[in-house]
C-alpha positions in Angstrom: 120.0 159.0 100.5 117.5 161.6 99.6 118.7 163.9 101.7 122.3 163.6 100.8 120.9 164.4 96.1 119.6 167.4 97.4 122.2 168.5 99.1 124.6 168.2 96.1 121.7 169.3 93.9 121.8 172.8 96.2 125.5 172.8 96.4 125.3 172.5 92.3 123.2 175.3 91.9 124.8 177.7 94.4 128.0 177.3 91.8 126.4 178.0 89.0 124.8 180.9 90.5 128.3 182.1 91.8 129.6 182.0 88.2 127.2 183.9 86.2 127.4 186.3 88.6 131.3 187.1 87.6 130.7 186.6 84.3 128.5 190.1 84.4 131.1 191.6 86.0 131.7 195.0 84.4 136.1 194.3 85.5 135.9 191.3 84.0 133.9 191.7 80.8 136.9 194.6 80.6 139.8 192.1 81.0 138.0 189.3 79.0 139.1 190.6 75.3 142.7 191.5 76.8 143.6 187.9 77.7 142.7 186.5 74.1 144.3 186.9 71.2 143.2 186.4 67.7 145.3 183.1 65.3 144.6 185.4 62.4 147.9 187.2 60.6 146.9 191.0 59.9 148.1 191.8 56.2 147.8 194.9 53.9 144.9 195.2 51.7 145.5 195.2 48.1 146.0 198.6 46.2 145.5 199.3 42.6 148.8 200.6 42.0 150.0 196.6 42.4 151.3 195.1 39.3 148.9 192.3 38.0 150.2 189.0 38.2 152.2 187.3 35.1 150.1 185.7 32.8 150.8 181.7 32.5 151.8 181.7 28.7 154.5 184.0 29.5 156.0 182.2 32.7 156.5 179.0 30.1 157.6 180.9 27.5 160.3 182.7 29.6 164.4 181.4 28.9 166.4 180.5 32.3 169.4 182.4 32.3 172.0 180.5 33.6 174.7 183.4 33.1 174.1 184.2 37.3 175.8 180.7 37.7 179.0 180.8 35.4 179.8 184.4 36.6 179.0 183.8 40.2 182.2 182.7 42.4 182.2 181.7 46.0 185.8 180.5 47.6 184.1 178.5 50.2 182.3 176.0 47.3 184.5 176.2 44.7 186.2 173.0 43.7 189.6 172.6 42.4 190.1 171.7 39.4 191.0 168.0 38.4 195.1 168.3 38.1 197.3 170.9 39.7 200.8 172.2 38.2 204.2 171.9 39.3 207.1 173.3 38.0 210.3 171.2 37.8 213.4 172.7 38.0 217.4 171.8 37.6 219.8 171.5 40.7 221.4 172.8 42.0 220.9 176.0 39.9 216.9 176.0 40.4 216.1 177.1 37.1 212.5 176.5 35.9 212.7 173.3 33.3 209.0 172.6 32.6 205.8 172.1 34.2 203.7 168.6 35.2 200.5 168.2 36.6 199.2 165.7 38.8 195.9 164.5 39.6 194.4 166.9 42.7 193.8 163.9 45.0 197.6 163.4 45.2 198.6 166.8 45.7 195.6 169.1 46.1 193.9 167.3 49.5 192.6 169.5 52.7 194.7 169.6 55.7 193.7 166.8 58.1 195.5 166.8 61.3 193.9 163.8 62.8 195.0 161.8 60.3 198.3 162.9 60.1 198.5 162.3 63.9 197.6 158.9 63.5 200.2 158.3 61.1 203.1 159.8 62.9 201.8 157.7 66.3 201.5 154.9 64.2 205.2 155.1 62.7 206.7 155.8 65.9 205.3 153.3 68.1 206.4 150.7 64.9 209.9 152.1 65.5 210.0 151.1 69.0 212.8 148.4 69.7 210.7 146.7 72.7 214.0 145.2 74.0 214.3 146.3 77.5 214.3 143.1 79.8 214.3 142.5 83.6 214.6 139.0 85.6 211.9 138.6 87.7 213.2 136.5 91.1 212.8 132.9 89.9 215.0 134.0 87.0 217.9 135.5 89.2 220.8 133.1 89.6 221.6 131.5 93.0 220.4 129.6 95.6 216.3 129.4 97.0 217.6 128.6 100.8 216.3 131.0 103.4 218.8 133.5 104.6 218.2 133.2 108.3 215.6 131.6 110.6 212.6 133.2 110.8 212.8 133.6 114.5 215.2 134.3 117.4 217.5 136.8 115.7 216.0 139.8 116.4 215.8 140.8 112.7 212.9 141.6 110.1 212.5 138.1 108.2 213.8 137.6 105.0 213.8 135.0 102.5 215.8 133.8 99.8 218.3 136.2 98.1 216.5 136.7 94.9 213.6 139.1 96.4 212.9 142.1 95.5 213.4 143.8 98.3 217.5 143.2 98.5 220.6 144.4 96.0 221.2 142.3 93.3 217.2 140.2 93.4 214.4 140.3 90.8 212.2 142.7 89.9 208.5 142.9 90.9 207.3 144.3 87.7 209.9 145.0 85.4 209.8 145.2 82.3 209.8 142.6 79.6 210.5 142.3 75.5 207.3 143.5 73.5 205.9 144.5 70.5 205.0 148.3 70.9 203.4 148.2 67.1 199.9 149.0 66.7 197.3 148.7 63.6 197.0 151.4 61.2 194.4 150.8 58.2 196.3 150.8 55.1 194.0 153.6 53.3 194.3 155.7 56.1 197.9 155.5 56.1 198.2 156.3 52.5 195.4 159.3 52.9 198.1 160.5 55.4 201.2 160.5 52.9 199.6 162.2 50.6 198.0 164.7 52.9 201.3 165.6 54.0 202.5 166.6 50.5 199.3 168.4 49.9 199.7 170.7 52.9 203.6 171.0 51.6 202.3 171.9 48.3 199.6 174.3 49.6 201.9 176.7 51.4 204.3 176.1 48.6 207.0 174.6 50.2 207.3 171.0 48.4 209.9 171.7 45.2 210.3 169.1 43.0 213.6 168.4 40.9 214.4 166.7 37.7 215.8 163.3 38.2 219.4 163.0 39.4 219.9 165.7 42.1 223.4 165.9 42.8 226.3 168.6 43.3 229.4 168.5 41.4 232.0 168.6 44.6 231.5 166.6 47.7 232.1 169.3 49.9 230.4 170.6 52.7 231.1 174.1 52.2 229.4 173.8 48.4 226.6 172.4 50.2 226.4 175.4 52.7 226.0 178.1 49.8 223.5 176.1 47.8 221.5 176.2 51.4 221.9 180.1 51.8 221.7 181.2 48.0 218.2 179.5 47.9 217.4 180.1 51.2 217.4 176.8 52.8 219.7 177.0 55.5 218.8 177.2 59.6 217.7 181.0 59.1 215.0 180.0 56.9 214.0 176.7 57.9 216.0 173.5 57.7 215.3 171.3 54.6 214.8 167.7 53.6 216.2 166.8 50.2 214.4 163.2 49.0 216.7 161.7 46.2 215.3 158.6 44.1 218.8 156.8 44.9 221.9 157.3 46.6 224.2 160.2 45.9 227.3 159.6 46.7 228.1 163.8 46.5 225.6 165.1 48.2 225.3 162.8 50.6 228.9 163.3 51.5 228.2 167.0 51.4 225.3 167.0 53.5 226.6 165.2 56.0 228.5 167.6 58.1 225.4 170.2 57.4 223.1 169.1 59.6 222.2 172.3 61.0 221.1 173.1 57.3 219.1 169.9 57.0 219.4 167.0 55.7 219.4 164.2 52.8 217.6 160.8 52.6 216.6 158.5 50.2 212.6 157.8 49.5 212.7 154.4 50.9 213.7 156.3 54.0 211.2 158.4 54.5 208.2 158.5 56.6 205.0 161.1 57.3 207.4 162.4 60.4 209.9 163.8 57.7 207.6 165.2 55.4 206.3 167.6 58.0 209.6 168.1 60.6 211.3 170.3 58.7 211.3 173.8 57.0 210.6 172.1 53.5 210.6 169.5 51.2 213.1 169.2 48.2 212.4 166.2 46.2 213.5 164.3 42.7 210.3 164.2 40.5 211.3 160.1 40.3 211.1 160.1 44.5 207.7 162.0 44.0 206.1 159.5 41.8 207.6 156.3 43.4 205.7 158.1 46.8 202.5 159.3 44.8 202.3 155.5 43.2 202.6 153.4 46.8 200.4 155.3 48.7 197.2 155.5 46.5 195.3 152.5 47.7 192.0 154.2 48.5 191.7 155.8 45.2 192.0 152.1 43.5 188.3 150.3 43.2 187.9 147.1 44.2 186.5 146.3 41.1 189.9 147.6 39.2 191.7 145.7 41.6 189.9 142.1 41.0 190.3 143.2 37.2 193.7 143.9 37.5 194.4 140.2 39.6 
């Protein structure tokens, strides 16, 4: 045991021996102050031609000028403003009657195409009739007995007459009467209405009419030169015209100028129409009826339990 502490007392010493040796290397005193680096930032002394600090007093003394604010516009932050005009003109002449603002959240909202995505798959798959019907092979009238025996005829086997494999049996997995409706949250829905008529307003193709739209003649030729005099017709864009009620007129006009676009009554329309065609002609009445159904998430539940 002796033997074996000196030997790692010797061994001990031989390394220490080893290392001061290459410590007093000349190479390696050289390298030492290359591979270390000092955590200290080098700055510029200070000169005499440096302004003297700001006394105190005068930093609580000074006014903030708030001018840099008001005068200062960015289009990415700016807000709109609270309302948003419309001008309301007569038809079919579309002259200018007066103006009417409405409330920015109805007509002033960003373009979301997600929503308005949802809306239209949501309004399509609830117009889906979900009728089509097929008779499986215990449905299929006629008798169960086999065809023919099972062996001895030389044949592939076959059973009764209703399977699927022969003219006139059931099907394997036809299909059946369904409901092809899905959920759509009511706000979201309503978000999606009014988004529509935002984006129409924004590129300023949503013109709203004073009650009563109508033409004087029932005639579809009328109706073709009110199209091109505005610039409605299939050159420009179909349009949708939205009437409060029916109109017996126009309708009648309309309805041989389909190429042109076409006429419905609000309770007709959907989010599909309001962004299919070219643009959007609309009675002021049709507007607000729209405006006042589909504003249920701008209602509080607290105004609502008031209101109840």
């Amino acid at each position: 045991m002796a033997s074996r502490g000196v030997q790692t007392f010797s061994r001990s010493l031989k390394t220490l021996r080893a290392f001061n040796s290459s410590s007093r290397d000349p190479l390696t005193q050289c390298l030492a102050p290359r591979l270390c680096r000092s955590m200290a930032t080098e700055t510029a002394l200070p000169t005499d031609t440096a302004s003297p600090p700001e006394p105190v007093s005068s930093q609580k003394n000074r006014i903030f000028d708030s001018s840099f604010l008001t005068n200062a516009s960015d289009p990415v932050y700016d807000l709109p403003d609270s309302t948003v005009t419309t001008t309301i003109y007569k038809f079919p002449e579309m002259e200018p009657i007066r103006f009417e603002t409405y409330d920015s959240k109805h007509l002033y909202l960003p373009l979301r195409r997600d929503i308005l995505h949802r809306a239209v798959i949501f309004e399509g798959d609830a117009t889906r009739q979900g009728t089509a019907s097929t008779k499986t092979r215990y449905e299929v009238h006629g008798s169960h007995r086999k065809i023919r025996p099972q062996k001895g005829t030389g044949m592939a086997r076959l059973g009764t007459r209703q399977s699927p494999m022969l003219k006139g049996g059931g099907k394997s997995f036809g299909p059946h009467p369904r409901d092809f409706s899905t959920e759509l949250p009511r706000k979201v829905y309503d978000l999606a209405w009014r988004t529509a008529l935002s984006w129409r307003y924004r590129r300023g193709e949503l013109i709203v009419c004073e009650d009563g739209m109508d033409i004087e003649f029932p005639k579809t030729r009328f109706a073709k030169q009110i199209f091109e005099h505005n610039g409605w017709g299939q050159q420009d864009g179909r349009s949708l015209l939205i009437t409060g009620g029916f109109r017996r007129n126009l309708f009648r006009a309309v309805r041989h100028a389909g190429e042109d676009g076409r006429v419905q009554m609000v309770r007709e329309v959907d989010v599909k129409d309001l962004l299919e065609l070219g643009r959007v002609i609309i009675e002021k009445r049709a507007l607000d009826e729209i405006l006042k159904e589909h504003q249920s998430d701008l209602i509080s539940k607290i105004k609502a339990k008031s209101a109840v």
